[in-house]
C-alpha positions, 0 to 999 in steps of 0.5 A: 500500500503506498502513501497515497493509498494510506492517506486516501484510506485514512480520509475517507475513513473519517469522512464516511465516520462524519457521514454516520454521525449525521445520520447520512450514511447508515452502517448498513449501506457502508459497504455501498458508500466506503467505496465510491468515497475512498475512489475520490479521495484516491483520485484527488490526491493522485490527480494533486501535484506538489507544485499546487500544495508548495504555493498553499 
């Protein structure tokens, strides 16, 4: 599992817990929503380049 991978997972763990919380998500659709949100959060952070966080 590389770095992205890691921090992809982390992040969309924590969202997906908030989404629960809010009572958007239930623990019965998680295996349907986990998955969808870990692909975007994966997609955003391979898609980012270093030269865009350098000038944050």
């Amino acid at each position: 599992m590389d770095k992205f991978q890691k921090e992809a997972l982390q992040v969309s763990k924590e969202i997906v817990v908030k989404f629960i919380e809010i009572q958007r998500v239930s623990p019965s659709n998680f295996a349907t929503v986990f998955p969808a949100v870990y692909n975007v959060v994966l997609g955003v952070l391979q898609n980012s380049s270093p030269s865009e966080e350098e000038n944050d």
